[in-house]
CHARMM internal coordinates of N, CA and C (Angstrom, degrees):
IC EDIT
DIST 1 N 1 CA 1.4430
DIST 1 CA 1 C 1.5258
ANGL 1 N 1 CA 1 C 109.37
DIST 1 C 2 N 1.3524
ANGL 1 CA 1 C 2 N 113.97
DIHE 1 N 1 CA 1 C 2 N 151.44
DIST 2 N 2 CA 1.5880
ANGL 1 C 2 N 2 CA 118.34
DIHE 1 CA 1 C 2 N 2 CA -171.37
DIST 2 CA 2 C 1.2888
ANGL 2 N 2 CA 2 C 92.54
DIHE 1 C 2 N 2 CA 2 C -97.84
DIST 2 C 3 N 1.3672
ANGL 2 CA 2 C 3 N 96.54
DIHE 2 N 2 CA 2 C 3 N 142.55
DIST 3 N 3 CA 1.5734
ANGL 2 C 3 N 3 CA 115.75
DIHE 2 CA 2 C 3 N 3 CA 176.53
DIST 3 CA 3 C 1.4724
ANGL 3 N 3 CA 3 C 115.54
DIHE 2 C 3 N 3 CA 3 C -88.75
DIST 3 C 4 N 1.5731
ANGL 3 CA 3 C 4 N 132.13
DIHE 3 N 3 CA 3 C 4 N 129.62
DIST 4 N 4 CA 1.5568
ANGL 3 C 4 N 4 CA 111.21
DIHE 3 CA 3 C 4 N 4 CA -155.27
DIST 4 CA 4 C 1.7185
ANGL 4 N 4 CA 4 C 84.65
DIHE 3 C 4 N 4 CA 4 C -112.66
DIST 4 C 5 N 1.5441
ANGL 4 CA 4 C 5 N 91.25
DIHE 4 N 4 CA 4 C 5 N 142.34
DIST 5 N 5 CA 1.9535
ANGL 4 C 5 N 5 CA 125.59
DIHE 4 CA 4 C 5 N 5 CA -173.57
DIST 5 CA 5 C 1.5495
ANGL 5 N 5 CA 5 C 91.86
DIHE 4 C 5 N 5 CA 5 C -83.24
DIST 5 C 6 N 1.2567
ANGL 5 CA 5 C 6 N 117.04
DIHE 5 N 5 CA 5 C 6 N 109.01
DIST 6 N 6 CA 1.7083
ANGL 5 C 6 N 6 CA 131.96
DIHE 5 CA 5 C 6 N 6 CA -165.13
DIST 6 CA 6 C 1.9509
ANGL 6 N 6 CA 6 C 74.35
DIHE 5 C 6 N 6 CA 6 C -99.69
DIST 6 C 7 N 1.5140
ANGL 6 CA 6 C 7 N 125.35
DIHE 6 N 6 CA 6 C 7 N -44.93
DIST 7 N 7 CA 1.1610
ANGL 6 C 7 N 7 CA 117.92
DIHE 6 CA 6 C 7 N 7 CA -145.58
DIST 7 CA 7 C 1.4177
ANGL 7 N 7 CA 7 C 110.15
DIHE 6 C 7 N 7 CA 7 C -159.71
DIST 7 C 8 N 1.4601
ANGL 7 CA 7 C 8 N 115.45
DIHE 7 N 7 CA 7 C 8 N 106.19
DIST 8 N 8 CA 1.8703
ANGL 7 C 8 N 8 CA 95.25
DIHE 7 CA 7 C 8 N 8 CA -169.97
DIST 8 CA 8 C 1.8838
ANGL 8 N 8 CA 8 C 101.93
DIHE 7 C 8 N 8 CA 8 C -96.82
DIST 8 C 9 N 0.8514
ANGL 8 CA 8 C 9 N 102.36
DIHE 8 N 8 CA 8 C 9 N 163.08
DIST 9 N 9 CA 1.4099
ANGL 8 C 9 N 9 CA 142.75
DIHE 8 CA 8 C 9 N 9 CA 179.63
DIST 9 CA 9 C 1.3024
ANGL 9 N 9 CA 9 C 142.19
DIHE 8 C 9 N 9 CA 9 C -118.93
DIST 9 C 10 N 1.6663
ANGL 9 CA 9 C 10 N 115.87
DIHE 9 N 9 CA 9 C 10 N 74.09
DIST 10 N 10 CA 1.3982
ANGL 9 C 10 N 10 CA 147.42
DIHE 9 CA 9 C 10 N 10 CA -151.42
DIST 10 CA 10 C 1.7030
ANGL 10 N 10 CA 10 C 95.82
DIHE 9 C 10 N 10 CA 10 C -117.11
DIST 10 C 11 N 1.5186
ANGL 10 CA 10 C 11 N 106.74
DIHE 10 N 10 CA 10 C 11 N 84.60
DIST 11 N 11 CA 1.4429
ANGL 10 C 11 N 11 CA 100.15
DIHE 10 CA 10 C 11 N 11 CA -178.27
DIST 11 CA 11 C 1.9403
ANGL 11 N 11 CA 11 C 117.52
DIHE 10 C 11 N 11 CA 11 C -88.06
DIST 11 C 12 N 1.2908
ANGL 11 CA 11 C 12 N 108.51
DIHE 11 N 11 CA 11 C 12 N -3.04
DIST 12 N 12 CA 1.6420
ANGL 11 C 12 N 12 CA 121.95
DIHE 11 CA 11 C 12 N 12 CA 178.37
DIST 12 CA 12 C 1.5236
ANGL 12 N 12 CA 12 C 99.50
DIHE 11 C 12 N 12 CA 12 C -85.29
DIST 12 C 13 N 1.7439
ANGL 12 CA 12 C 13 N 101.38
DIHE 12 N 12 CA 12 C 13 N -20.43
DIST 13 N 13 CA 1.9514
ANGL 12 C 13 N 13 CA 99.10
DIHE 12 CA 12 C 13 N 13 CA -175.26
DIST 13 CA 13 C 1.4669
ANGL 13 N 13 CA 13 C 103.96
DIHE 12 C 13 N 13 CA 13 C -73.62
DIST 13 C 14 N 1.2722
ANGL 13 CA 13 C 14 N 118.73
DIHE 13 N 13 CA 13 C 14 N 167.86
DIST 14 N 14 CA 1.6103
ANGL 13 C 14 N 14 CA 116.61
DIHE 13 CA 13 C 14 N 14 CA 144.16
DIST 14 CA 14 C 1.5368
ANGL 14 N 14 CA 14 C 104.05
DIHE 13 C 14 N 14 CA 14 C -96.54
DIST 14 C 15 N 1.6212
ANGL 14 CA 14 C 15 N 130.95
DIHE 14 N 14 CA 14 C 15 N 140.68
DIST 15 N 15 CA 1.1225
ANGL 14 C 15 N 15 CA 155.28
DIHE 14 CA 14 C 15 N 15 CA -158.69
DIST 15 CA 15 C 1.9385
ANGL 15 N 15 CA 15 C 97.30
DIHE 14 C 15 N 15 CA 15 C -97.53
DIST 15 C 16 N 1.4583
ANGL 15 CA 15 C 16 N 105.78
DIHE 15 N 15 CA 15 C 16 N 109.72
DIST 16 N 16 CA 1.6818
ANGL 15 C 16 N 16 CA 105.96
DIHE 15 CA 15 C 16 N 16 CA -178.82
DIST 16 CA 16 C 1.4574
ANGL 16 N 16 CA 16 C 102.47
DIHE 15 C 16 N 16 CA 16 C -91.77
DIST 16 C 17 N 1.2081
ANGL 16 CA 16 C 17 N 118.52
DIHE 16 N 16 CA 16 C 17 N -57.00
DIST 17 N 17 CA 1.2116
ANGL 16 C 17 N 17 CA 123.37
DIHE 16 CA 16 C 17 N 17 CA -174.00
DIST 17 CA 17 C 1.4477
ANGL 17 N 17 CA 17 C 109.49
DIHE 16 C 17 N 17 CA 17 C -149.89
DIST 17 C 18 N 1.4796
ANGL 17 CA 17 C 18 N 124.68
DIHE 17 N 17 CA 17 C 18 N 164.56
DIST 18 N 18 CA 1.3389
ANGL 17 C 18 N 18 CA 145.18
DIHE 17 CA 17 C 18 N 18 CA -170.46
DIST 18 CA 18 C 1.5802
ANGL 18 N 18 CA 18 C 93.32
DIHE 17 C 18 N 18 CA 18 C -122.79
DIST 18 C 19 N 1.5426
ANGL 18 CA 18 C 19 N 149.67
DIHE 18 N 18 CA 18 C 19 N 111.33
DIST 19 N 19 CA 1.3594
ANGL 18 C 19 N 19 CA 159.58
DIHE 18 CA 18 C 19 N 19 CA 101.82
DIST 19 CA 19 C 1.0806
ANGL 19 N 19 CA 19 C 118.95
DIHE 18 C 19 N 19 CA 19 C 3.21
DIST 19 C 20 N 1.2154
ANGL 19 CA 19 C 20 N 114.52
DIHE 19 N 19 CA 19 C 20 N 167.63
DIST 20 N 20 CA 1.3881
ANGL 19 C 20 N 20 CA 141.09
DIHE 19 CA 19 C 20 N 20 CA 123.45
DIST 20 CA 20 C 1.6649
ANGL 20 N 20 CA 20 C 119.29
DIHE 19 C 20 N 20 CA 20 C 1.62
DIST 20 C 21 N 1.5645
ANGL 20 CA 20 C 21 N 77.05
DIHE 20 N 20 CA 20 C 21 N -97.13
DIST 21 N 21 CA 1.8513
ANGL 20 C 21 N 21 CA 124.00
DIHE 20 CA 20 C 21 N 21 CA -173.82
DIST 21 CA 21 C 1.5210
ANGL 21 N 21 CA 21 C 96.07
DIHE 20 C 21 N 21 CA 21 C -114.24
DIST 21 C 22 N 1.4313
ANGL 21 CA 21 C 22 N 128.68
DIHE 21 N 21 CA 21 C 22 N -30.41
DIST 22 N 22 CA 1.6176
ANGL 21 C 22 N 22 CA 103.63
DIHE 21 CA 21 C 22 N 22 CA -174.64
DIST 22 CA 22 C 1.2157
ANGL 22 N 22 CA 22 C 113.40
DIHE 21 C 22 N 22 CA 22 C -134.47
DIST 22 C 23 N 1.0465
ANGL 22 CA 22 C 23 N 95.40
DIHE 22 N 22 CA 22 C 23 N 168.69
DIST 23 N 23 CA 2.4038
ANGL 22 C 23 N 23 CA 112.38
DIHE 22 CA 22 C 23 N 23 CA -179.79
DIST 23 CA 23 C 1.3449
ANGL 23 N 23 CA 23 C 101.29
DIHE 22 C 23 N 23 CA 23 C -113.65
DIST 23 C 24 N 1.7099
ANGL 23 CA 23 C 24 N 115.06
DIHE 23 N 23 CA 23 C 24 N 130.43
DIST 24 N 24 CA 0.9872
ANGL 23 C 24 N 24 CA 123.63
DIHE 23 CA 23 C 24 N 24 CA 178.04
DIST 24 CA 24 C 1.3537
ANGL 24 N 24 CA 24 C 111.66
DIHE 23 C 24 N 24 CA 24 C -99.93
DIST 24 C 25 N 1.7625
ANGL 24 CA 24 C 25 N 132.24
DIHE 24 N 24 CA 24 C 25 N 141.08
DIST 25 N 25 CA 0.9896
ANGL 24 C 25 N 25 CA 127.41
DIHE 24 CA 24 C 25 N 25 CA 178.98
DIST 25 CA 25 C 1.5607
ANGL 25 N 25 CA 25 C 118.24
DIHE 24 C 25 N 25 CA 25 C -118.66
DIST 25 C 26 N 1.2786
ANGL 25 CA 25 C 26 N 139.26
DIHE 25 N 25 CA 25 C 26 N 127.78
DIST 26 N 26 CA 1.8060
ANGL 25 C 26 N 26 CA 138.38
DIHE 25 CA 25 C 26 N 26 CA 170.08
DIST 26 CA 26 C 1.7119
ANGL 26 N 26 CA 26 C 89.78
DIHE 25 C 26 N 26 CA 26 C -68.23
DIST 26 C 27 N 1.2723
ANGL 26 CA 26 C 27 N 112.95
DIHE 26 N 26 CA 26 C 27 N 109.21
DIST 27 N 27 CA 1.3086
ANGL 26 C 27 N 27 CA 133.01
DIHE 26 CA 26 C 27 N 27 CA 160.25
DIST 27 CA 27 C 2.1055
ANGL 27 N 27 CA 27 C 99.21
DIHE 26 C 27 N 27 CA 27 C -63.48
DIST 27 C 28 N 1.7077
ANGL 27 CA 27 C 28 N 79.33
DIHE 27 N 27 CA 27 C 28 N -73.39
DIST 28 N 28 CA 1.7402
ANGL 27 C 28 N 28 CA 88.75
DIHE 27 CA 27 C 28 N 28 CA 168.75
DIST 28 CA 28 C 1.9686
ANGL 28 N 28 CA 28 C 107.43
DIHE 27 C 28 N 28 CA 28 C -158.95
DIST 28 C 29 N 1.3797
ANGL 28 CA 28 C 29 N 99.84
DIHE 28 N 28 CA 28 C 29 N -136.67
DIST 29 N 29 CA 1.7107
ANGL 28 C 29 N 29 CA 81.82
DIHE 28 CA 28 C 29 N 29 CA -163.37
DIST 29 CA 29 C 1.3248
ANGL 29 N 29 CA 29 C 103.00
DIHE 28 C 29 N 29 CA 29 C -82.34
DIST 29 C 30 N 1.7575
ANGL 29 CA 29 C 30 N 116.53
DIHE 29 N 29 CA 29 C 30 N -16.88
DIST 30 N 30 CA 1.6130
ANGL 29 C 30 N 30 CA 112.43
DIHE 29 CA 29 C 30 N 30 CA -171.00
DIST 30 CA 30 C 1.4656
ANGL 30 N 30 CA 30 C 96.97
DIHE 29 C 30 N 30 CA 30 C -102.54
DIST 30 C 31 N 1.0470
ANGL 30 CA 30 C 31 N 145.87
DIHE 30 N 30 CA 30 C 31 N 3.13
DIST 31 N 31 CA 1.7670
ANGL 30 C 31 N 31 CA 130.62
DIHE 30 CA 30 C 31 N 31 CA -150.08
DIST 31 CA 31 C 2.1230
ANGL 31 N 31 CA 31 C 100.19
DIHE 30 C 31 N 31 CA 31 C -142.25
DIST 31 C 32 N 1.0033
ANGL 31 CA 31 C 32 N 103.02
DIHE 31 N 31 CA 31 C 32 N 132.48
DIST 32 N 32 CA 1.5204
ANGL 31 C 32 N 32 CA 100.78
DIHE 31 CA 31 C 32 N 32 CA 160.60
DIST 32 CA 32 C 0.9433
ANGL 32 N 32 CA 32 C 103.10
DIHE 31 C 32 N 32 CA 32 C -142.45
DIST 32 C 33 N 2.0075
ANGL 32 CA 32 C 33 N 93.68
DIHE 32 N 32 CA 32 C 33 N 169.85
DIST 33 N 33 CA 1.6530
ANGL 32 C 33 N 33 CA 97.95
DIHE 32 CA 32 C 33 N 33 CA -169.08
DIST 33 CA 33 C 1.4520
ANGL 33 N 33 CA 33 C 93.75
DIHE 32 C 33 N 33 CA 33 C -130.33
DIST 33 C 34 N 1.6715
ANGL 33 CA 33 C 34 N 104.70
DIHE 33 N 33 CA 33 C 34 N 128.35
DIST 34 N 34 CA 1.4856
ANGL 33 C 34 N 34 CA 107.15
DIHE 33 CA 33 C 34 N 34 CA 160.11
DIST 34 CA 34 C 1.5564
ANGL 34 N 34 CA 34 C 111.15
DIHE 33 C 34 N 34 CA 34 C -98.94
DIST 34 C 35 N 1.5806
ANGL 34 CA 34 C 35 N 91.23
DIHE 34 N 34 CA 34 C 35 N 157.92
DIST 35 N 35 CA 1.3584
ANGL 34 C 35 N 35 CA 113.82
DIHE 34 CA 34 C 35 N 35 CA -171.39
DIST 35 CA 35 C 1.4980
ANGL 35 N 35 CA 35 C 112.10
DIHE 34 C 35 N 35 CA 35 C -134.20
DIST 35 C 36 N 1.9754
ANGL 35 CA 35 C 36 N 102.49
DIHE 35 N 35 CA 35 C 36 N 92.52
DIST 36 N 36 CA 1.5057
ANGL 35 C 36 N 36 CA 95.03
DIHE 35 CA 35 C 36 N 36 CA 172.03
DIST 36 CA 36 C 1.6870
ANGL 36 N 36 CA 36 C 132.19
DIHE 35 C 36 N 36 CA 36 C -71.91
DIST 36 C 37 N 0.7279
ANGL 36 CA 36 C 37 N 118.60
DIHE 36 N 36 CA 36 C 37 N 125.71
DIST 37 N 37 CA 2.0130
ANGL 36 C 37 N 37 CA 125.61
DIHE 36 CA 36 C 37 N 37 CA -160.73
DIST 37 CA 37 C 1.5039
ANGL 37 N 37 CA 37 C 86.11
DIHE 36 C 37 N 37 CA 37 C -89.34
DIST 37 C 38 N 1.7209
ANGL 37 CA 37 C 38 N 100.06
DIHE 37 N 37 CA 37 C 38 N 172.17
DIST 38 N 38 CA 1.6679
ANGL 37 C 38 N 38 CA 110.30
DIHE 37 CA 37 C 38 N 38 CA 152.37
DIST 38 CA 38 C 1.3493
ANGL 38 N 38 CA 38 C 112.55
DIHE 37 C 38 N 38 CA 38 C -91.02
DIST 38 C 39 N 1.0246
ANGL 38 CA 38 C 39 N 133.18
DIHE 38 N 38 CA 38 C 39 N 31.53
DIST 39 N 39 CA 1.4704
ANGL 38 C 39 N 39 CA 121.83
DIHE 38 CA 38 C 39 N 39 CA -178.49
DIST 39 CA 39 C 0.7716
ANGL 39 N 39 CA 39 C 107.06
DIHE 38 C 39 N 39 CA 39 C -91.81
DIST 39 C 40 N 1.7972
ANGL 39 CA 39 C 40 N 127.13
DIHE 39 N 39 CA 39 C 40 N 130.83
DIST 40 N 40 CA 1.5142
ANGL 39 C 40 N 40 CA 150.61
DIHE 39 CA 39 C 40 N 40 CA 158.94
DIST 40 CA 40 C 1.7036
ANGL 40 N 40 CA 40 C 130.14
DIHE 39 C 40 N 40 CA 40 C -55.62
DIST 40 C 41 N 0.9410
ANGL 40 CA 40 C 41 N 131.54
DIHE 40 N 40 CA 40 C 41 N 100.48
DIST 41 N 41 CA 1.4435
ANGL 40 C 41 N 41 CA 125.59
DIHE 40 CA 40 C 41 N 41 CA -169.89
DIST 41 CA 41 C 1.8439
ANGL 41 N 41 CA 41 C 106.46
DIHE 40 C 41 N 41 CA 41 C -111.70
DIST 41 C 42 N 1.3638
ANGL 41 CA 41 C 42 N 115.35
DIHE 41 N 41 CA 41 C 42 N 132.90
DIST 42 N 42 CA 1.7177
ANGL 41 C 42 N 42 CA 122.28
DIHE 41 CA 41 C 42 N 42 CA 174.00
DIST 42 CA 42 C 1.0347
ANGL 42 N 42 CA 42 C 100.74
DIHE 41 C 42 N 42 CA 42 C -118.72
DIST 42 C 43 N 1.1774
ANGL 42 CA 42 C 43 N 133.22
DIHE 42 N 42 CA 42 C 43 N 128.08
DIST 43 N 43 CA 1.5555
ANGL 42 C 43 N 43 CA 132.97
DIHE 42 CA 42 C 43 N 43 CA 124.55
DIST 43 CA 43 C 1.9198
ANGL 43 N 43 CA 43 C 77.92
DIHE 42 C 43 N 43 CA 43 C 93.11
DIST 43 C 44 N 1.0273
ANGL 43 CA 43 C 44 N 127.25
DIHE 43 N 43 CA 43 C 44 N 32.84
DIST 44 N 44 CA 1.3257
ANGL 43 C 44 N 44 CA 116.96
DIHE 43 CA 43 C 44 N 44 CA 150.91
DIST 44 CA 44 C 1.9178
ANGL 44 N 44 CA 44 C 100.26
DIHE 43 C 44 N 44 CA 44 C 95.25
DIST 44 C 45 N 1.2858
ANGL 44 CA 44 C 45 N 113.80
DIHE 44 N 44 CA 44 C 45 N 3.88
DIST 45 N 45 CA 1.9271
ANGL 44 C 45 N 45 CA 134.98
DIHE 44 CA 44 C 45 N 45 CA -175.77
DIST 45 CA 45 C 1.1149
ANGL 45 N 45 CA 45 C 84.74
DIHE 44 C 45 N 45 CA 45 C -95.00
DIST 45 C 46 N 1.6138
ANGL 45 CA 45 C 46 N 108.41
DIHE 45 N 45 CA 45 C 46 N 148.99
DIST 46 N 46 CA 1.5777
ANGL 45 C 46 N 46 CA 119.34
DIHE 45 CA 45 C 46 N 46 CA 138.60
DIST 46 CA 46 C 1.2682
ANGL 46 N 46 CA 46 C 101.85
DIHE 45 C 46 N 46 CA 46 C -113.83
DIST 46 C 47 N 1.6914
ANGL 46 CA 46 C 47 N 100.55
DIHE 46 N 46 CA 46 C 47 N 134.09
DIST 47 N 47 CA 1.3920
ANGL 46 C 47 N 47 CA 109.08
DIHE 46 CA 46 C 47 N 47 CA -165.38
DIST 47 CA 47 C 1.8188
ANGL 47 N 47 CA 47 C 102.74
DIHE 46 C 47 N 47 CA 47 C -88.66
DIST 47 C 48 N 1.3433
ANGL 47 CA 47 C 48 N 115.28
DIHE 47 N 47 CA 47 C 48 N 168.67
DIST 48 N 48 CA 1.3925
ANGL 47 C 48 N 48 CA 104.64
DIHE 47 CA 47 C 48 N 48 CA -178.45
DIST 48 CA 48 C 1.8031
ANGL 48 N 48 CA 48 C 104.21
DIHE 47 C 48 N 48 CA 48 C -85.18
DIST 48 C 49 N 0.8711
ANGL 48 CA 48 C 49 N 143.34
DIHE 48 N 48 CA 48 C 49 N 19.03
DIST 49 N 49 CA 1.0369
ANGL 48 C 49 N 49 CA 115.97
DIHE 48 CA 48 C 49 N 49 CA 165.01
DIST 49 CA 49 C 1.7207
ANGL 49 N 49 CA 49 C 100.20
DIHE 48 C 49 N 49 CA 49 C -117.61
DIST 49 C 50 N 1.6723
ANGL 49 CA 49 C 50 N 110.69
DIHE 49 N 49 CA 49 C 50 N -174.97
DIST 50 N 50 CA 1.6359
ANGL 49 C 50 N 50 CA 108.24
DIHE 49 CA 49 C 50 N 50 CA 170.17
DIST 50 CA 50 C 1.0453
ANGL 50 N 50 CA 50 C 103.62
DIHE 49 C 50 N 50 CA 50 C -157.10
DIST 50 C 51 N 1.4120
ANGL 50 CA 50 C 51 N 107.85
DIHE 50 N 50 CA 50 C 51 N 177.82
DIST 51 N 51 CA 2.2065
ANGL 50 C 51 N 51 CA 119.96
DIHE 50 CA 50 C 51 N 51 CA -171.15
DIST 51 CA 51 C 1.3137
ANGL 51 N 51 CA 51 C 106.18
DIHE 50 C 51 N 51 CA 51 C -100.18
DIST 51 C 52 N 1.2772
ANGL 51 CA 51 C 52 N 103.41
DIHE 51 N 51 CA 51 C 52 N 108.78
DIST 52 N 52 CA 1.6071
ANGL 51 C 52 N 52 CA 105.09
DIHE 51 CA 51 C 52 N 52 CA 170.31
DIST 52 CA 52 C 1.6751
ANGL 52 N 52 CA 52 C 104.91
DIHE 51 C 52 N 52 CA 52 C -40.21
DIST 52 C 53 N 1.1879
ANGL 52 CA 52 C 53 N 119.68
DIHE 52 N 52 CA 52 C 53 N 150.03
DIST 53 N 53 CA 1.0185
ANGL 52 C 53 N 53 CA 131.86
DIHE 52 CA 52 C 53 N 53 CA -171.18
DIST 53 CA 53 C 1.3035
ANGL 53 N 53 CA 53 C 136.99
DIHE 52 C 53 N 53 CA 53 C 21.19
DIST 53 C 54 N 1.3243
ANGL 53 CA 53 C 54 N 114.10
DIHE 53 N 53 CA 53 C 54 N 49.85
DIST 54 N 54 CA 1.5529
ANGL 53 C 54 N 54 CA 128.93
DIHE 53 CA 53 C 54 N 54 CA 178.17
DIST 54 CA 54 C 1.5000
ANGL 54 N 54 CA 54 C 96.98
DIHE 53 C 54 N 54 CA 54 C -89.49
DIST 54 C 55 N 1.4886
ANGL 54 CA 54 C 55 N 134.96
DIHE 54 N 54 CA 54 C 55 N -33.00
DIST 55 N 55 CA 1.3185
ANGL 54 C 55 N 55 CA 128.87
DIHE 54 CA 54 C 55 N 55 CA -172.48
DIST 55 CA 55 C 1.4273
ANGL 55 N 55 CA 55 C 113.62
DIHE 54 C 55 N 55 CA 55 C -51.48
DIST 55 C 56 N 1.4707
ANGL 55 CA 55 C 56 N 86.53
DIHE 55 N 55 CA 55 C 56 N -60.91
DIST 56 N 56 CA 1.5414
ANGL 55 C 56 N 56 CA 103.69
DIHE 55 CA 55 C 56 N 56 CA 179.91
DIST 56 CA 56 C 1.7994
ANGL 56 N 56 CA 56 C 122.95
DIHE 55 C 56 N 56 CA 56 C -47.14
DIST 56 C 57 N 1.4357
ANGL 56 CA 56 C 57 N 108.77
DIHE 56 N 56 CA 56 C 57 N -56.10
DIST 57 N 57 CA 1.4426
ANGL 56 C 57 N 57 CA 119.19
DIHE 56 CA 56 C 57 N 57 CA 168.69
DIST 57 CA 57 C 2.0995
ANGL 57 N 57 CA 57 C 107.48
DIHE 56 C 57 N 57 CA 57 C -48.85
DIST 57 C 58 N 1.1060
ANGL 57 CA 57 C 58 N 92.12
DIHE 57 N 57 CA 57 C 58 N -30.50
DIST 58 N 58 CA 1.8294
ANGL 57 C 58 N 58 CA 97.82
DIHE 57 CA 57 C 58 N 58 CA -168.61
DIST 58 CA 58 C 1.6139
ANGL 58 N 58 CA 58 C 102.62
DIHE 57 C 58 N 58 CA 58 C -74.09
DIST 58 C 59 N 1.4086
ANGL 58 CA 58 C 59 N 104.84
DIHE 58 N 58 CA 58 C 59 N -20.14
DIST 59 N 59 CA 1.4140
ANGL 58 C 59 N 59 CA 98.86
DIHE 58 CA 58 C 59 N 59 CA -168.12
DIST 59 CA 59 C 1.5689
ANGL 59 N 59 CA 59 C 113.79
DIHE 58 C 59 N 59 CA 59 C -94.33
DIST 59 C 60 N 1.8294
ANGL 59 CA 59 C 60 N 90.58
DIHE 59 N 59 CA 59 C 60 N -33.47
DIST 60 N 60 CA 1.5361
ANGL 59 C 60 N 60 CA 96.52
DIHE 59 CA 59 C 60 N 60 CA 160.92
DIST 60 CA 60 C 1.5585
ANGL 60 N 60 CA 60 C 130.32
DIHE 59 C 60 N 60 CA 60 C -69.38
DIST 60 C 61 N 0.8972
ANGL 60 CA 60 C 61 N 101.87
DIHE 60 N 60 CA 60 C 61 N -27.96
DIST 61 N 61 CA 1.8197
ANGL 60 C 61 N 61 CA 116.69
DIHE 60 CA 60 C 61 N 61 CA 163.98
DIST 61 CA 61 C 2.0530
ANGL 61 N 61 CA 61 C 93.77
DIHE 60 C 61 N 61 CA 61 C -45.83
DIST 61 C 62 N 0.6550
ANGL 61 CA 61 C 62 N 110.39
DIHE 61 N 61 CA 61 C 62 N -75.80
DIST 62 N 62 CA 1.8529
ANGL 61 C 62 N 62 CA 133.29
DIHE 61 CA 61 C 62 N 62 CA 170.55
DIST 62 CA 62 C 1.4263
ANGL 62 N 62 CA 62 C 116.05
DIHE 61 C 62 N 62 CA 62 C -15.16
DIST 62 C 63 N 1.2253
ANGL 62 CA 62 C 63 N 93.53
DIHE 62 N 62 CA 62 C 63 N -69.82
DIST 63 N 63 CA 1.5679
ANGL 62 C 63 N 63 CA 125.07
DIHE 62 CA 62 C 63 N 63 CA 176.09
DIST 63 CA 63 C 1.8072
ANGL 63 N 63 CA 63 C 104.26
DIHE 62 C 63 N 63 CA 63 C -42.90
DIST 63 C 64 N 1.6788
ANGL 63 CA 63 C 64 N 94.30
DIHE 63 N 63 CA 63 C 64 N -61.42
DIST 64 N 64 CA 1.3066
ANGL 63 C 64 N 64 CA 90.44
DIHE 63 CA 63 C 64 N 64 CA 174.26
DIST 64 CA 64 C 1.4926
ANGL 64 N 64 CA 64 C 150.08
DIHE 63 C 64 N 64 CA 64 C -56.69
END
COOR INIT
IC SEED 1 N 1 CA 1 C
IC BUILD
């Protein structure tokens, strides 16, 4: 079973912002890195639980 990423943890990153659904990372001054999570958000909440692998699908959504 996949374990669902409520919150990633990139401690070499600097941390821009915390989302919704994603964590933004300063790669450097030209490059960032998003990070789609499983975390669930309603009505503007993030609820405490999340979908294993919704990040992943979100990113492929992206990709496309």
């Amino acid at each position: 079973m996949i374990e669902a990423l409520f919150e990633s943890d990139c401690p070499e990153l600097k941390l821009v912002a915390r989302g919704k659904v994603r964590d933004l990372y300063e790669i450097d001054e030209h490059s960032l890195l998003f990070v789609a999570t499983d975390r669930i958000s309603a009505y503007d909440v993030i609820m405490n639980s999340a979908v294993a692998g919704k990040g992943k699908i979100l990113t492929q959504i992206s990709v496309f």
